[in-house]
RODO-2510 file (C-alpha; in nm, 4 decimals, decimal comma):
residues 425
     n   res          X          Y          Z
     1     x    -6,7435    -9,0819    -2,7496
     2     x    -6,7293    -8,7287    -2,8585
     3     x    -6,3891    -8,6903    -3,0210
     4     x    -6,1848    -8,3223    -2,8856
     5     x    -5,9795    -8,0865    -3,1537
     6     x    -5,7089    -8,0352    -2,9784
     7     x    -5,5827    -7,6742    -2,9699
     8     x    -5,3247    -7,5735    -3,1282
     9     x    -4,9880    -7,4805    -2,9151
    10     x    -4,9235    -7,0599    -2,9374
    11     x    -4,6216    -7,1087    -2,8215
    12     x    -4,4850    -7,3141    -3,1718
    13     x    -4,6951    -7,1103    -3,3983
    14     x    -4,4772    -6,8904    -3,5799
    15     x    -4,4614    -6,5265    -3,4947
    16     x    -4,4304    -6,2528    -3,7182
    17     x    -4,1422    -6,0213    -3,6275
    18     x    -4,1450    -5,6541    -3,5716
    19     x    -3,8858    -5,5705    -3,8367
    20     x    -4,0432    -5,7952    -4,0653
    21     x    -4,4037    -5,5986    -3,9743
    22     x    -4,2496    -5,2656    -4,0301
    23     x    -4,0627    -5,3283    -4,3724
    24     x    -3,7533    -5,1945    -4,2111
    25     x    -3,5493    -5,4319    -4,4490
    26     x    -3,7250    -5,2900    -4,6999
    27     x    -3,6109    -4,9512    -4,6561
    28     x    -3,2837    -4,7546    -4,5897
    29     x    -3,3192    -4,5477    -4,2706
    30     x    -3,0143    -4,3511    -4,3168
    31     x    -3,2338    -4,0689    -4,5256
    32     x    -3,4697    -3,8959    -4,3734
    33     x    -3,8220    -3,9247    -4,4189
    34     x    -3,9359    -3,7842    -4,7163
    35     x    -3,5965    -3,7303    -4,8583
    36     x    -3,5967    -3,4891    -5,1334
    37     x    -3,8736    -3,3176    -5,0201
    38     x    -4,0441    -3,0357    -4,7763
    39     x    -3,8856    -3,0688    -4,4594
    40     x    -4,0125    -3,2678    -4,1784
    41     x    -4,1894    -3,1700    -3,9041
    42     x    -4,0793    -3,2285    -3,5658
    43     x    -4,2412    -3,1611    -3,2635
    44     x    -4,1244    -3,1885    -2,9302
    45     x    -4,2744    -3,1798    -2,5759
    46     x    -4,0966    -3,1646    -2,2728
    47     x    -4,1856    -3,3450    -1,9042
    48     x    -3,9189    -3,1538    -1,6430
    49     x    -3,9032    -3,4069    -1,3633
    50     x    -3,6393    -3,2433    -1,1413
    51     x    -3,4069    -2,9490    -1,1351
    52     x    -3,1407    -3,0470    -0,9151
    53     x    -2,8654    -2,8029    -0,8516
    54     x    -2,7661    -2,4194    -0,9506
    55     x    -2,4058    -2,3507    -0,9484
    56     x    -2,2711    -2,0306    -0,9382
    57     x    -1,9108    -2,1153    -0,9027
    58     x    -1,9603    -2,3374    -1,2832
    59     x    -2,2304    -2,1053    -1,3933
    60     x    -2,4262    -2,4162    -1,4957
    61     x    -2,7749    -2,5939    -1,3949
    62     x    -2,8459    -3,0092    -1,4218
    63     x    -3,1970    -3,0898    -1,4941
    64     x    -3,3695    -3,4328    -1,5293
    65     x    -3,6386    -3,4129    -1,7873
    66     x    -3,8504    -3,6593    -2,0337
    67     x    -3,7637    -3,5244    -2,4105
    68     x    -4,0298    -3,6641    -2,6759
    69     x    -4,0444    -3,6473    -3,0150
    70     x    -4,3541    -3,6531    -3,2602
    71     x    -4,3165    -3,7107    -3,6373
    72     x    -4,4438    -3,9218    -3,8843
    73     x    -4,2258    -4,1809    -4,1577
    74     x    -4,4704    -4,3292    -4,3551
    75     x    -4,1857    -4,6074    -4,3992
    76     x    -4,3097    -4,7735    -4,0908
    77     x    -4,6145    -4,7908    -4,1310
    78     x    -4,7918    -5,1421    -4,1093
    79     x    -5,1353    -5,2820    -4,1508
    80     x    -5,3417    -5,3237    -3,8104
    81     x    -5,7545    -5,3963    -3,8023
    82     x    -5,7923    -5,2475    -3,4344
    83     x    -5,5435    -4,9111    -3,4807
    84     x    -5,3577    -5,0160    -3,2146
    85     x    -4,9964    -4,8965    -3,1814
    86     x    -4,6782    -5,1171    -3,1008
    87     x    -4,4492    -4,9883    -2,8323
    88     x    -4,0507    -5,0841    -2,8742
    89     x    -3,7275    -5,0497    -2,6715
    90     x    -3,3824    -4,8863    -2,7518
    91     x    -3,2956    -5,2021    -2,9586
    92     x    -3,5167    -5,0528    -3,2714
    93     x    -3,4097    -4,7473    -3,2096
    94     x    -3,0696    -4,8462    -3,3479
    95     x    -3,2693    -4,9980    -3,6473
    96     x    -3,4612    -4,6888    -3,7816
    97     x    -3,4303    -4,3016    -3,8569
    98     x    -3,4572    -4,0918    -3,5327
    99     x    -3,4102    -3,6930    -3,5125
   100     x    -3,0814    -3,5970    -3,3933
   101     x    -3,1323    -3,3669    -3,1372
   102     x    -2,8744    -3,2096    -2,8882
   103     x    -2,8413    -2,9435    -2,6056
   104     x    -2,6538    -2,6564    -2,7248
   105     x    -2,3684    -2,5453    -2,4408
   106     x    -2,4421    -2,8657    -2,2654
   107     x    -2,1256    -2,9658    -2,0580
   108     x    -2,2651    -3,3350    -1,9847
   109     x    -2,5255    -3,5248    -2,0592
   110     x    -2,6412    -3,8869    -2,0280
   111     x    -2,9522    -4,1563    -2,1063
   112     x    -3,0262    -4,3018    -1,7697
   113     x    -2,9876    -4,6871    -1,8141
   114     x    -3,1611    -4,8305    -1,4729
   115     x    -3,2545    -5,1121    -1,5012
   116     x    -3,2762    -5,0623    -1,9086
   117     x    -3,2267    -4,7768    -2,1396
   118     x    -3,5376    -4,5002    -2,0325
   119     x    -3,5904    -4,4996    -2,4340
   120     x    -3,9217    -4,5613    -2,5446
   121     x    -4,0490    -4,5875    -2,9567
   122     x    -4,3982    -4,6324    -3,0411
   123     x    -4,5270    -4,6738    -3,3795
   124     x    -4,8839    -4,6229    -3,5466
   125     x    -5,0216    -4,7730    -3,8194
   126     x    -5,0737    -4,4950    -4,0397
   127     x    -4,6485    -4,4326    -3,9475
   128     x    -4,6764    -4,1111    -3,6785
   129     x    -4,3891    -4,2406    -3,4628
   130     x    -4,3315    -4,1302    -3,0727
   131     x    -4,0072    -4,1066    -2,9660
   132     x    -3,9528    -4,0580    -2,6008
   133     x    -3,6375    -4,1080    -2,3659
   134     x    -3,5217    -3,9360    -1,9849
   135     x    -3,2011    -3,7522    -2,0081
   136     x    -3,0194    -3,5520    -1,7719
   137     x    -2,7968    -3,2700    -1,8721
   138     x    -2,5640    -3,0199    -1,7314
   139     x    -2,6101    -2,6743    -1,9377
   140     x    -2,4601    -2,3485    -1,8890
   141     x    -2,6263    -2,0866    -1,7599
   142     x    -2,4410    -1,7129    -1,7737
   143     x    -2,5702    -1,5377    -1,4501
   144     x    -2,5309    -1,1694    -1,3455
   145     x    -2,4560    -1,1447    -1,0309
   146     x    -2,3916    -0,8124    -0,9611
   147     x    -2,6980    -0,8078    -0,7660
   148     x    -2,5888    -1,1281    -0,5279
   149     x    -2,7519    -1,2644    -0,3408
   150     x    -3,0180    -1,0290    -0,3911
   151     x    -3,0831    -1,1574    -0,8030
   152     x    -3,2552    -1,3044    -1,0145
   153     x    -3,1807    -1,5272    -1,2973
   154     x    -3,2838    -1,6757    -1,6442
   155     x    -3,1354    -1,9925    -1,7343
   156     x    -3,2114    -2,1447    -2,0774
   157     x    -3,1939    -2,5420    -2,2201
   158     x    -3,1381    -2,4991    -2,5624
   159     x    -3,2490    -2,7693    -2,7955
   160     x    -3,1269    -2,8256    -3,1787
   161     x    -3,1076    -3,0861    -3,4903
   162     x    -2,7175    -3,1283    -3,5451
   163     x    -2,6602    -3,2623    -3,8896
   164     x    -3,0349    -3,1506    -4,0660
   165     x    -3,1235    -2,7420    -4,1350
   166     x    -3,4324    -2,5805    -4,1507
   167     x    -3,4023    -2,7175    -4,5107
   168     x    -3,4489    -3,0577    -4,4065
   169     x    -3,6338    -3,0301    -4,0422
   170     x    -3,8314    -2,8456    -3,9202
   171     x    -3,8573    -2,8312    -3,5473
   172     x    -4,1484    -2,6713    -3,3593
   173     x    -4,3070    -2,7118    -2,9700
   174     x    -4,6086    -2,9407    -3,0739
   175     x    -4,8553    -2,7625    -2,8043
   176     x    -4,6595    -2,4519    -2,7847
   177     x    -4,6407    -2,3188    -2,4762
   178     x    -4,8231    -2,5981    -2,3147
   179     x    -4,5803    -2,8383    -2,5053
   180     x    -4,3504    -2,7889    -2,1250
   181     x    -4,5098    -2,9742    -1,8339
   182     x    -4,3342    -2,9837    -1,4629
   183     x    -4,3592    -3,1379    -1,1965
   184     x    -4,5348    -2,9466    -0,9002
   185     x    -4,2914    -3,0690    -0,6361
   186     x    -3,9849    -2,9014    -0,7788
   187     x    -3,7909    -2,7426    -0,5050
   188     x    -3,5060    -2,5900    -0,4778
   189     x    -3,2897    -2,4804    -0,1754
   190     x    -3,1490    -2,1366    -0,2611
   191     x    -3,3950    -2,0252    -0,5129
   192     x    -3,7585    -1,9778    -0,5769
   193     x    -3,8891    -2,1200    -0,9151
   194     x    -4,0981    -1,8689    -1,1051
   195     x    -4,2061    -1,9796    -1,4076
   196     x    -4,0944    -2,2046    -1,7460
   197     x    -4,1916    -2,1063    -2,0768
   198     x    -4,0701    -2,1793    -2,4082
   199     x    -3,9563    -1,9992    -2,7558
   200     x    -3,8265    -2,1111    -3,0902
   201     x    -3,5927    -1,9175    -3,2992
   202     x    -3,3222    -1,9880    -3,5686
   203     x    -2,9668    -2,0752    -3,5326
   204     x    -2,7100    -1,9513    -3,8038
   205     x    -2,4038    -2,0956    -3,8553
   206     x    -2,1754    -1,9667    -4,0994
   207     x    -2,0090    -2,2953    -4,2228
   208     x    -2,4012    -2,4755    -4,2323
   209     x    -2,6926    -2,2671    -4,2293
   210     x    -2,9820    -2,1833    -4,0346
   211     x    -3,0865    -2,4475    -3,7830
   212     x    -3,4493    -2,4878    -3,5927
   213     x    -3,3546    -2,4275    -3,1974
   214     x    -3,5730    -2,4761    -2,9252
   215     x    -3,5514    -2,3001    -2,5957
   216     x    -3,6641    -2,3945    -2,2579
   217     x    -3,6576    -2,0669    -2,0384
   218     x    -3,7119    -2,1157    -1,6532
   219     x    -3,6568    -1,7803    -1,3937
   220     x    -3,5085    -1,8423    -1,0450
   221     x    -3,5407    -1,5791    -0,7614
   222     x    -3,2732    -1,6373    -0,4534
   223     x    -3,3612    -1,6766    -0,1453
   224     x    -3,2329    -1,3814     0,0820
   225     x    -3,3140    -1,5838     0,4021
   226     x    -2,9609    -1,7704     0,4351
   227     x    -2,7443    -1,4894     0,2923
   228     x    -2,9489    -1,3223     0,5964
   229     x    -2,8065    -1,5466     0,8718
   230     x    -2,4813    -1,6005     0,7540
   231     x    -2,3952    -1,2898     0,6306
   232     x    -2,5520    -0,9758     0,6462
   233     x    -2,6297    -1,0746     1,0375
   234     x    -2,2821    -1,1759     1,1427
   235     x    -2,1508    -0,8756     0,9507
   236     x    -2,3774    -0,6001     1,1104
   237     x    -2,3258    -0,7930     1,4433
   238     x    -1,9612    -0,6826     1,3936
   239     x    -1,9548    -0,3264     1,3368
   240     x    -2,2364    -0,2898     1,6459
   241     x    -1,9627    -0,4529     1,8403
   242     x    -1,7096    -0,2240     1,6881
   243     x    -1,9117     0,0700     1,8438
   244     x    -1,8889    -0,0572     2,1678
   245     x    -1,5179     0,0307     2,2588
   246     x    -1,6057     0,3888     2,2627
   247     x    -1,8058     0,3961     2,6054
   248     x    -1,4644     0,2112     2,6764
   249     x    -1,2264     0,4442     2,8993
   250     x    -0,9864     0,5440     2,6407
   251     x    -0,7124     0,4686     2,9391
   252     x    -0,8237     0,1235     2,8804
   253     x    -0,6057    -0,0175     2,5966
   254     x    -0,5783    -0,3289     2,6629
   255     x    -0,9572    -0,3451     2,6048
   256     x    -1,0265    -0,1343     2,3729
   257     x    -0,7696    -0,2606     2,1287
   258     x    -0,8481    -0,6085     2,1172
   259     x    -1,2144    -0,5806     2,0620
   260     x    -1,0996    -0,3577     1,7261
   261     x    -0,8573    -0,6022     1,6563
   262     x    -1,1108    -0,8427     1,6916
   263     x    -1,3477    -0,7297     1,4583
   264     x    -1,1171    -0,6577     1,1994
   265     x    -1,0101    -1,0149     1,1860
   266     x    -1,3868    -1,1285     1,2058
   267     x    -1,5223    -0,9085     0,9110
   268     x    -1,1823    -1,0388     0,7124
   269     x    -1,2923    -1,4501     0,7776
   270     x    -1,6883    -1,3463     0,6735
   271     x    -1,5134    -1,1773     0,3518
   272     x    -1,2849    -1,4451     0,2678
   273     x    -1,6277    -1,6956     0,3449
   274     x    -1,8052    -1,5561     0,1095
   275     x    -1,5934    -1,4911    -0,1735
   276     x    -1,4688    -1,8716    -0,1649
   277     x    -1,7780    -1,9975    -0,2049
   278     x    -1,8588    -1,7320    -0,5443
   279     x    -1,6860    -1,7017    -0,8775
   280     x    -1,3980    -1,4862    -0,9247
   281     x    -1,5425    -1,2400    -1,1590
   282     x    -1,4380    -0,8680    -1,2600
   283     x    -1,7564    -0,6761    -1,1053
   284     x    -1,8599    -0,5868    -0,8091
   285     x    -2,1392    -0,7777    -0,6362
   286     x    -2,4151    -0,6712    -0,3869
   287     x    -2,2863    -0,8502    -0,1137
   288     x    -1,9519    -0,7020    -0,2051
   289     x    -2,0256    -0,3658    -0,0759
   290     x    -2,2238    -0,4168     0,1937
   291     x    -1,9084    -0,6498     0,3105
   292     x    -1,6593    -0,3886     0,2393
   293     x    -1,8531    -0,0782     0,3852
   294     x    -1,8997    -0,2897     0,6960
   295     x    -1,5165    -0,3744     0,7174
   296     x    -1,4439    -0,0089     0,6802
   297     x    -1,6901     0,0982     0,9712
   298     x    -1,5163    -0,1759     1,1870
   299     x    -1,1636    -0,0179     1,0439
   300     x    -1,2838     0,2954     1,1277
   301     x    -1,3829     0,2543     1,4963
   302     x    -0,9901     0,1203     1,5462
   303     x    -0,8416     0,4901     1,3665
   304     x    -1,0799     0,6713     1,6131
   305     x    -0,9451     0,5418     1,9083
   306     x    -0,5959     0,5791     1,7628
   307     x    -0,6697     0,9303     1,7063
   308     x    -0,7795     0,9597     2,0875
   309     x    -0,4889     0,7953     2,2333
   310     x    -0,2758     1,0457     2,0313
   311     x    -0,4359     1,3410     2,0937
   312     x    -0,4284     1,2550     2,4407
   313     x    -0,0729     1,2229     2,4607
   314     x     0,0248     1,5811     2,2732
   315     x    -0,2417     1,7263     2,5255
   316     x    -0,0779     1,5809     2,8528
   317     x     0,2887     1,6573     2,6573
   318     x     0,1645     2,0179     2,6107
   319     x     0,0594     2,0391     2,9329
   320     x     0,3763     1,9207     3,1323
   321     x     0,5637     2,1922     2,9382
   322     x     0,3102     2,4396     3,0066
   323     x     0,3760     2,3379     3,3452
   324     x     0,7392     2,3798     3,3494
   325     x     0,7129     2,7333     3,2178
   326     x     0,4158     2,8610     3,4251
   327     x     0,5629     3,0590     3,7859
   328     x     0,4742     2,8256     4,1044
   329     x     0,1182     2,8739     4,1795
   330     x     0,1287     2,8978     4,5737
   331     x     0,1203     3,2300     4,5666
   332     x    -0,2533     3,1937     4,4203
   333     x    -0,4933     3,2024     4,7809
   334     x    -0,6856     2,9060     4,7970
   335     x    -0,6561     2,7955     4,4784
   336     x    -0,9710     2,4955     4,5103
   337     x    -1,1960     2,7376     4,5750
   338     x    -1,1436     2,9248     4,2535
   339     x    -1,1764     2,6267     4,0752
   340     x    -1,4425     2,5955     4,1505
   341     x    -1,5472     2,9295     4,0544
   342     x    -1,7034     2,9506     3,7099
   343     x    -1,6162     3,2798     3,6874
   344     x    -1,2247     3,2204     3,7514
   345     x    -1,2585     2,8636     3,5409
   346     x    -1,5275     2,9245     3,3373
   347     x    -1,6401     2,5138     3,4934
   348     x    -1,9624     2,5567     3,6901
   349     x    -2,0167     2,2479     3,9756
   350     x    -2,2068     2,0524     3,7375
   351     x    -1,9363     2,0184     3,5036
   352     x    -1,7568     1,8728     3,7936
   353     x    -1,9849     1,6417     3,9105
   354     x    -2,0895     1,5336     3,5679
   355     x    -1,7270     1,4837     3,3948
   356     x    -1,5606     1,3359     3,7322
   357     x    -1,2639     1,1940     3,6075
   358     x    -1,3220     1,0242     3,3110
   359     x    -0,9973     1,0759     3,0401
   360     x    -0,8364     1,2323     3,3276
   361     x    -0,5158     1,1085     3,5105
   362     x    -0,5116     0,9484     3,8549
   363     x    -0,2612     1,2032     3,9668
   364     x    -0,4347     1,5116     3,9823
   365     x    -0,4272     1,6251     3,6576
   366     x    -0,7366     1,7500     3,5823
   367     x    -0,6605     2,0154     3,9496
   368     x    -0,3310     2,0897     3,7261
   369     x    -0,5352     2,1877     3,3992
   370     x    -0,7911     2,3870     3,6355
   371     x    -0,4460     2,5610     3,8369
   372     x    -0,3325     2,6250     3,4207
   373     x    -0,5895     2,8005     3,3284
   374     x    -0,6719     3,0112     3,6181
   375     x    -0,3212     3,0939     3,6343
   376     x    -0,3367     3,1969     3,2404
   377     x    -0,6439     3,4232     3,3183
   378     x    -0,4177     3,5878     3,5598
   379     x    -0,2773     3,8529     3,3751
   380     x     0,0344     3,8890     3,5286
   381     x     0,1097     3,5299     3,5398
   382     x    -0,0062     3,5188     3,1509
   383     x     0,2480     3,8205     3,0927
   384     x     0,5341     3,5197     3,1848
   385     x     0,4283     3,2927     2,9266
   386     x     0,5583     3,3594     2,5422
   387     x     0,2385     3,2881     2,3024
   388     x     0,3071     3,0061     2,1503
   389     x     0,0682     2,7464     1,8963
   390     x    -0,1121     2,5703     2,0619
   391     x    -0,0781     2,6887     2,4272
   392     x    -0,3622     2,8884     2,3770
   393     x    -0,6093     2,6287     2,4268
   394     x    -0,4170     2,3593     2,6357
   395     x    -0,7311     2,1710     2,6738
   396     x    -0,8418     1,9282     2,4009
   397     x    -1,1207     1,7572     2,5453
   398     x    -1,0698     1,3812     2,3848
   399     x    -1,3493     1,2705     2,5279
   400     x    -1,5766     1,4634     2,2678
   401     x    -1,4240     1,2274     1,9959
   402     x    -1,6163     0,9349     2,1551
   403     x    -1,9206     1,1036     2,2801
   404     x    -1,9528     1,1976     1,8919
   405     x    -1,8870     0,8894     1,7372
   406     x    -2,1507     0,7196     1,9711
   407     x    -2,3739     0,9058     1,7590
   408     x    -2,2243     0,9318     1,4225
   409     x    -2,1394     0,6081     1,3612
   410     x    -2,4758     0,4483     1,4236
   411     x    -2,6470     0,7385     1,1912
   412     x    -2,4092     0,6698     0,9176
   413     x    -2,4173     0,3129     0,9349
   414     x    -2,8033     0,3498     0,9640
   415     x    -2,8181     0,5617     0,6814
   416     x    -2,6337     0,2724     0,4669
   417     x    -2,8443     0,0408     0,5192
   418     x    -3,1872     0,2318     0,4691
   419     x    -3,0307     0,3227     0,1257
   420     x    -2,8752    -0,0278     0,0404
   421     x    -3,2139    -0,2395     0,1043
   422     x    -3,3699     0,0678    -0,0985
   423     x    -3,1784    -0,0126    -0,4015
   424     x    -3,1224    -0,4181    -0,3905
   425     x    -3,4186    -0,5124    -0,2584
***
């Protein structure tokens, strides 16, 4: 019978370990490649896999992003027939040299962990080493907005060696500008993303020296389209309803003065909304004045009716003492038909019919202003009456005030606005 080699077992042959593959006994990883020497080169790529929030109120931006690194340490290399490479884990990362990068103004920062640390090291033969692990980080971002919510920003992740200078490493983009990739899905809520690009530049610090830094520039544009619908809306809602109250009878306080009242306290909350949800800073923002020139239309609207309701009440004072002082006007024949008479009152029948009685009293008083004045134009009743200030013309027509802020406050609110979305937009 044939006799069968058996094969040998794979699983008892001895294996030959990674460390003991790449020397790293051999060597002391605390120096640098190359110690002593030129600096090494660096280079660095950069996968952005999600930008997840903008905050005004911290002034600071979190991104998720895959950071590699590219360099070679001709300490590891290792003898292979094939060129293949061998791909590691975070548990020879702790074994060898690694660059030291870190964001500059980063408030937090981690290595995401699930299910294992998202660290990955592979190694070539001829010692070019790949370093690649998926961070996220919380960096500040100083924002200008003195254009809110009508901006738009530049944030910047800055990346740097801590310990090594320019002396010792060198750190470059390895594609340049194509060295940032993103994803296309990338969305955010309140902004528009409109481009990423990348510069280099040196870092000097007075106590070290000049330091490699790498910058990752992205520009976001705001959307207008909320700010639209819950604020600028709601607030020129507002002052339209502010206008309202003067087609109101100016007799009518209890409505008029409520619906100002009203819209005071409603501009006030939309203020108050806005600003709690913004930083407190020392400048004044876009949204800022078209807030506070809306308030002060609103505010406005209230003063003009006070100023009605006052005038009003000197006019009818004036007039009862005009009408104590005037001589009884029965001697005057038929005293509706000159009235009447536009040549007596200088009030054709059209101004009758038109005015009626609005602003007048219910108890004749507009037949008492007429009876005034014809008995003024009479010159021997006039001869009775001492000139005085203001007796001259008893008639201050009130209603003029509203029929002229029907039209002036609309123009000059227009007017605001057509020059506001002229400038911000």
């Amino acid at each position: 019978l044939p006799i069968y080699k058996r094969s040998p077992d794979m699983t008892k042959s001895p294996m030959t370990k990674s460390e003991q593959l790449l020397r790293i006994d051999d060597h002391d990883f605390t120096m640098r490649p190359a110690f002593g020497g030129p600096p090494i080169p660096v280079g660095v790529d950069v996968q952005v896999e999600s930008l997840d929030t903008i905050s005004e109120v911290d002034m600071d931006f979190t991104m998720t992003l895959y950071l590699r690194h590219y360099w070679k340490d001709e300490r590891l290399s290792f003898p292979s027939t094939n060129n293949q490479s061998m791909t590691f884990d975070s548990r020879l990362v702790k074994k060898i040299w690694v660059p030291d990068m870190f964001f500059v103004h980063s408030k937090r920062s981690f290595i995401h962990d699930t299910t294992t640390d998202n660290v990955m090291l592979r190694v070539y033969p001829d010692g070019n080493v790949l370093y690649s692990l998926r961070v996220t980080v919380t960096a500040m971002c100083n924002m200008d907005l003195s254009r809110f919510p009508l901006d738009t920003q530049t944030c910047s992740l800055e990346i740097e060696s801590y310990a090594y200078t320019d002396d010792d490493l060198m750190l470059y983009w390895k594609k340049g500008n194509e060295s940032l990739n993103t994803d296309d899905r990338i969305s955010l809520s309140q902004f528009l993303i409109q481009k990423f690009h990348t510069t280099t530049k040196l870092a000097f610090y007075s106590s070290t020296g000049w330091y490699n830094r790498l910058y990752i520039h992205f520009t976001l544009r705001r959307h207008i389209f909320f700010f639209l619908l819950q604020t600028y809306f709601p607030a020129t809602l507002m002052v339209m309803l502010s206008w309202v109250s003067f087609w109101i009878d100016r007799r009518a306080v209890p409505a008029r003065v409520p619906l100002g009242i009203t819209t005071v306290l409603t501009m006030s909350t939309i203020i108050t909304g806005v600003n709690a949800s913004m930083p407190r800073v020392s400048y004044i923002k876009a949204v800022d004045i078209y807030l506070w020139v809306s308030f002060v239309f609103v505010f406005l609207s209230v003063i003009e009716y006070a100023a009605v309701n006052y005038l009003s009440t000197v006019q009818e004072r004036k007039e009862r003492k005009l009408r104590e002082r005037l001589p009884c006007t029965c001697g005057i024949g038929n005293p509706d038909e000159m009235m009447i008479d536009p040549q007596i009152t200088g009030y054709g029948s059209m101004d009758i019919n038109t005015t009626g009685n609005y602003g007048m009293p219910e108890n004749g008083g507009r037949q008492e202003r007429m009876l005034a004045q014809v008995a003024l134009n009479d010159p021997q009743i006039a001869s009775q009456v001492k000139p005085s200030r203001g007796y001259v013309n008893i008639w201050i027509d009130t209603h003029a005030i509203d029929k002229y802020s029907r039209v002036v406050f609309p123009g000059a609110y227009i007017l605001f606005n057509i020059i506001y979305w002229s400038i911000y937009s």
